[in-house]
C-alpha positions in Angstrom: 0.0 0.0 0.0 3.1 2.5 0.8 6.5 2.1 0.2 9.8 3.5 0.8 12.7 3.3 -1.3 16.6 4.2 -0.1 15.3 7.2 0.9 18.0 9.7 2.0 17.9 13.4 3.9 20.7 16.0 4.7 20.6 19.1 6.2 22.7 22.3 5.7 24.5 23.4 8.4 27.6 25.9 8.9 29.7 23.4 9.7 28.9 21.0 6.7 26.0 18.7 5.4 24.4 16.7 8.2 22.8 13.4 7.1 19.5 12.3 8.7 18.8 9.6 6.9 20.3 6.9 4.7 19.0 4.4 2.6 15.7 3.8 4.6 13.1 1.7 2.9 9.9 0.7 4.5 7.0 -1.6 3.2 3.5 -0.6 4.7 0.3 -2.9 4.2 -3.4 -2.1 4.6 -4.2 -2.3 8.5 -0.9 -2.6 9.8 0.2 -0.8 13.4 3.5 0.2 12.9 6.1 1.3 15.6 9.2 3.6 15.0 12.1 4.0 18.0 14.7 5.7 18.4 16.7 8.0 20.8 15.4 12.0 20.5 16.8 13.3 17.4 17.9 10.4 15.4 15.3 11.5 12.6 11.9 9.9 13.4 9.6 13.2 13.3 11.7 14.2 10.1 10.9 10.6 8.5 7.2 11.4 9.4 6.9 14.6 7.6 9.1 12.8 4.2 6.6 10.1 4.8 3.5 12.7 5.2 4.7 14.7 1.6 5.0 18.0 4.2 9.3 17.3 3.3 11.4 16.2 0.5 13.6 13.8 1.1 16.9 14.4 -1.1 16.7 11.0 -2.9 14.6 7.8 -2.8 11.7 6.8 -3.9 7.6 6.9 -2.3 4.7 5.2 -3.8 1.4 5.4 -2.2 -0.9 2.9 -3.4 1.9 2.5 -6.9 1.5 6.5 -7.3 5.1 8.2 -7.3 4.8 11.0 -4.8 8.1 12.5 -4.4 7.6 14.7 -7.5 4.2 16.0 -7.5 3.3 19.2 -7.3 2.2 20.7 -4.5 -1.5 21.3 -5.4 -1.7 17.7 -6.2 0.1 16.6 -3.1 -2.1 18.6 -0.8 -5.2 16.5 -2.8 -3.3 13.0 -1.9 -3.2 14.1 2.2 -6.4 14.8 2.2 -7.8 11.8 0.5 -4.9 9.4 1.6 -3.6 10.7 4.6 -4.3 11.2 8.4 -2.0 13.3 10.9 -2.0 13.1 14.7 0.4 15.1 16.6 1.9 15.3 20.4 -0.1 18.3 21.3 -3.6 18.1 19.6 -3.8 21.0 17.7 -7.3 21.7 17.5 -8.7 25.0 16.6 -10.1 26.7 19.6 -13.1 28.7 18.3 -14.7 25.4 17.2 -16.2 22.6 19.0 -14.9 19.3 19.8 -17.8 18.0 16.8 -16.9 21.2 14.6 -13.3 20.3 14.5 -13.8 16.4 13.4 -16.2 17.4 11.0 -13.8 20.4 9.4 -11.7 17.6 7.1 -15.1 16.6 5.6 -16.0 19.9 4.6 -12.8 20.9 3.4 -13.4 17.6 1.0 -16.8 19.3 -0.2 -19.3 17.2 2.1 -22.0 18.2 3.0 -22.9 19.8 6.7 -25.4 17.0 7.5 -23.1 14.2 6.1 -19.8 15.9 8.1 -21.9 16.3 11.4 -23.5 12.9 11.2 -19.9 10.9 10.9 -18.4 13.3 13.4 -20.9 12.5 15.8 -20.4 8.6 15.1 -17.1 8.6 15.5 -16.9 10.9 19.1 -19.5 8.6 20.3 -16.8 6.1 19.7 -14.3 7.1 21.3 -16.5 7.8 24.2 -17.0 11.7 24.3 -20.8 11.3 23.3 -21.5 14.4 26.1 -18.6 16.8 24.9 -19.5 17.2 21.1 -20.2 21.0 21.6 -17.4 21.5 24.2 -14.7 23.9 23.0 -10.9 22.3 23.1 -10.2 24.5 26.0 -13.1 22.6 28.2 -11.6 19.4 27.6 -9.1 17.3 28.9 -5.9 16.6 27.6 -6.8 12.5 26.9 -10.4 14.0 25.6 -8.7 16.8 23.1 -6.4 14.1 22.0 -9.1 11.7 21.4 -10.8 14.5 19.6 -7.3 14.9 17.2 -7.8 10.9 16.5 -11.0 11.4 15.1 -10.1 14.3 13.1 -7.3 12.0 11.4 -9.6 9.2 10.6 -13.1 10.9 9.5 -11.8 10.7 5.9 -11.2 7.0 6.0 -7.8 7.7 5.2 -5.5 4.6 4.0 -2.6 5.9 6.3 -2.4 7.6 9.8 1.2 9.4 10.8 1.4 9.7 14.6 3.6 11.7 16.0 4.3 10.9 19.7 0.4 10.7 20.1 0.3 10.1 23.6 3.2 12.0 24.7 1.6 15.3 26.8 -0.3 12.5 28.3 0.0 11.3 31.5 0.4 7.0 31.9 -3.3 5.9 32.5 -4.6 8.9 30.2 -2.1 7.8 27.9 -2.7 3.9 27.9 -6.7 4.4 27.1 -5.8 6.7 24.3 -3.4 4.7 22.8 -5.8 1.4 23.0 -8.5 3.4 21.8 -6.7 4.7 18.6 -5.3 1.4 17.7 -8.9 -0.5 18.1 -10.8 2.4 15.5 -8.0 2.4 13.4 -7.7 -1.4 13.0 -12.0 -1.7 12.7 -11.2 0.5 9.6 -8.0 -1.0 8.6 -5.9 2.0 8.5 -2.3 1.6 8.2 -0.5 3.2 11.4 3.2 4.7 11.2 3.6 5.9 14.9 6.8 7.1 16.5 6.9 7.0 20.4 9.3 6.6 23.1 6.9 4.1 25.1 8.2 0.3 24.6 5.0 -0.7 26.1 3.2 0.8 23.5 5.6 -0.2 20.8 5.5 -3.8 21.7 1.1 -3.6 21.0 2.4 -3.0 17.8 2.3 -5.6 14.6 6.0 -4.4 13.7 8.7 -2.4 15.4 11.3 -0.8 13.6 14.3 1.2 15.3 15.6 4.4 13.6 19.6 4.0 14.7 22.8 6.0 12.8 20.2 7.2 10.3 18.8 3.7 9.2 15.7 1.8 9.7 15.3 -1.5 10.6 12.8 -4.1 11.7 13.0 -5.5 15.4 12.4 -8.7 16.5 11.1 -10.0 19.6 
């Protein structure tokens, strides 16, 4: 469904050209929960945005269901997130003049859909992850596990084929944490979507179908 081909990245810097990453590759299939490691600034976040067509990587190859992304423009890439592609970040990043329900349905309507159709999913999905009373609740009356939960649904009211998670849990304390986690990985696998999720949690990692480490700029697969 999405893959990665000796994908490299270098940054400019006064004293030189810092490489990021080297020769990654990465095979993704519908449905699968995948975990990326790896020590704070060994890449991972810069993989995500390369991965999310928000970077270019310098060379290397991405094909996203067989279409060759690396080159498109960017009118056409901002088309592909949108139909292909779901983000969820550390901090949640919802817009605070809107409701927990107005910001889960604002992906639908960017799409063209209809208010009734946008509101009626929305609903659905909060109702899922268990926020049934806080539709009309403004991000700054929520908690930080009920905002987040709110960020999950915002990724996934598309029915994208792939979700990019960025440290999703990590603002969250352990419990808080835990039930976000387990909830985003039960409604992403009820609609098979394909998770890439970087975290520093091996608990989380190891709930995982695959693990890979990011280590000296390369990617591998872990086994347990």
């Amino acid at each position: 469904m999405f893959s990665v081909h000796d994908l490299n990245k270098s940054f400019p810097t006064p004293q030189g050209k810092l490489d990021v990453l080297k020769d990654v590759n990465l095979d993704v299939y519908q449905g699968d929960f995948i975990a990326i490691i790896g020590e704070s600034g060994s890449g991972k976040s810069t993989l995500l945005q390369i991965l999310g067509t928000l970077d270019q990587a310098d060379s290397g190859e991405l094909l996203l269901d067989n279409i060759k992304i690396q080159h498109l423009h960017e009118n056409k890439l901002a088309q592909l997130r949108s139909q292909y592609i779901g983000f969820i970040y550390q901090s949640h990043h919802l817009i605070p003049e809107l409701t927990a329900l107005e910001n889960v349905m604002l992906p639908l309507l960017i799409q063209g859909k209809s208010k009734g159709y946008a509101q009626e999913q929305a609903a659905q999905l909060l109702t899922e992850l268990g926020l049934s009373e806080r539709v009309q609740h403004p991000p700054a009356h929520l908690s930080g596990g009920e905002a987040q939960r709110v960020a999950v649904a915002r990724a996934v009211i598309t029915k994208p084929k792939l979700i990019l998670a960025d440290e999703p849990t990590g603002n969250l304390d352990e419990t808080t944490a835990s039930t976000v986690f387990s909830m985003m990985r039960d409604l992403c696998k009820s609609q098979n979507v394909a998770v890439i999720m970087v975290t520093h949690s091996q608990s989380f990692a190891n709930a995982c179908d695959k693990v890979y480490a990011l280590k000296q700029r390369t990617l591998s697969e872990l086994t347990f």
